[in-house]
C-alpha positions in Angstrom: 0.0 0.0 0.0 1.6 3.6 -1.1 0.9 6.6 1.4 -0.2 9.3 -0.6 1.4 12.9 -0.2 -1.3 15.4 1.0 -1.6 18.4 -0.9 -2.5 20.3 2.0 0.0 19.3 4.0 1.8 22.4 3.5 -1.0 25.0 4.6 -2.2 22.7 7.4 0.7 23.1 9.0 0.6 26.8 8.7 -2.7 26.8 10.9 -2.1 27.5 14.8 -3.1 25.0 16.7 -6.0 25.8 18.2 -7.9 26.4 15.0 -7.1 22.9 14.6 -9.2 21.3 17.3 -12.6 20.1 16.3 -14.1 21.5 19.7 -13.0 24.9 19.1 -14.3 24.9 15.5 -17.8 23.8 16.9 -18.0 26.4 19.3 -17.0 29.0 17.0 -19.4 28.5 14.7 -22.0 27.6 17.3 -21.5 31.2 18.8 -21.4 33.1 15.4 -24.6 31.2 15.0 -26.1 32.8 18.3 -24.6 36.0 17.5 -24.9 36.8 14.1 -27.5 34.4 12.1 -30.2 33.4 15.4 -33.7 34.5 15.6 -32.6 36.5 19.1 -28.9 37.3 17.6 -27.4 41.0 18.9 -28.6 43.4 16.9 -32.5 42.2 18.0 -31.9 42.1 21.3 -30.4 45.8 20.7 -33.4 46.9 19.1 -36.0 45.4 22.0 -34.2 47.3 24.4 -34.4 50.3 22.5 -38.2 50.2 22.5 -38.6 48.8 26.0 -36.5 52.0 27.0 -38.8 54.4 24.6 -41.8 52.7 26.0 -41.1 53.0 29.5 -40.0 56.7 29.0 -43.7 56.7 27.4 -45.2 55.2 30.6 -43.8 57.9 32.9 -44.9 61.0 30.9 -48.5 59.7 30.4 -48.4 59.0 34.6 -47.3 62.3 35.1 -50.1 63.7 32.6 -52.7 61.5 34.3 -51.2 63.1 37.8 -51.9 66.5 36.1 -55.2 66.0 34.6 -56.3 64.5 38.1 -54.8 67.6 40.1 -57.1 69.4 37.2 -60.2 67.5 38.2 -59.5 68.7 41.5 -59.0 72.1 41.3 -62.3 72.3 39.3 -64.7 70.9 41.8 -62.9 73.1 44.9 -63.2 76.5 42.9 -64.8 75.8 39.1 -64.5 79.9 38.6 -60.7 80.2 39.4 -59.7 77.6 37.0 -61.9 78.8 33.8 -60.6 82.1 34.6 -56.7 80.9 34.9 -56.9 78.0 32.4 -59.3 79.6 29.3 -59.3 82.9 29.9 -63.0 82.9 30.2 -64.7 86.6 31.7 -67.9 88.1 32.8 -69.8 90.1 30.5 -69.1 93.1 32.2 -65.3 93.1 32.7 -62.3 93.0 30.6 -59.5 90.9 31.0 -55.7 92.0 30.1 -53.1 88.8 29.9 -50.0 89.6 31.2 -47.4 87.5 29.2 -43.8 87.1 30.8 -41.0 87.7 27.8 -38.9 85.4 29.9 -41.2 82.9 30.0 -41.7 80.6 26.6 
């Protein structure tokens, strides 16, 4: 029986050893798989977080307006006149109203 020269002998032995081992080659590509080519790779989970972070900033400002629009519902049942006055600039027939707008103020 001859033994037959590999071809490939010469580049195979230019390969580091590690890159050599069947274990490492299977993790590698097991965690490129996870990473780059899953279902749940980086990039998606990236993106989810984004939103979960936009949504939860959402959360707090419509708590705060709900906090403001009950603080509202308040202040018009303990004096109804007061807030038409301040909030829509509403008047009696027989008096004028000047609004006094601060320049400092936007």
């Amino acid at each position: 029986m001859a033994v037959r020269n590999n071809p490939f002998k010469p580049f195979t032995k230019k390969i580091p050893e590690p890159f050599k081992n069947k274990y490492f080659l299977t993790l590698t590509v097991f965690v490129a798989l996870m990473v780059f080519i899953d279902k749940h790779d980086i990039l998606t989970q990236w993106q989810l977080q984004q939103t979960l972070n936009k949504l939860e900033e959402d959360k707090l400002y419509y708590k705060n307006k709900i906090k403001e629009a009950h603080q509202d519902r308040v202040d018009i049942h303990n004096n109804i006149e007061k807030f038409a006055r301040e909030k829509y600039f509403l008047q009696k027939s027989n008096e004028d109203v000047f609004i006094m707008v601060d320049p400092n103020q936007e």
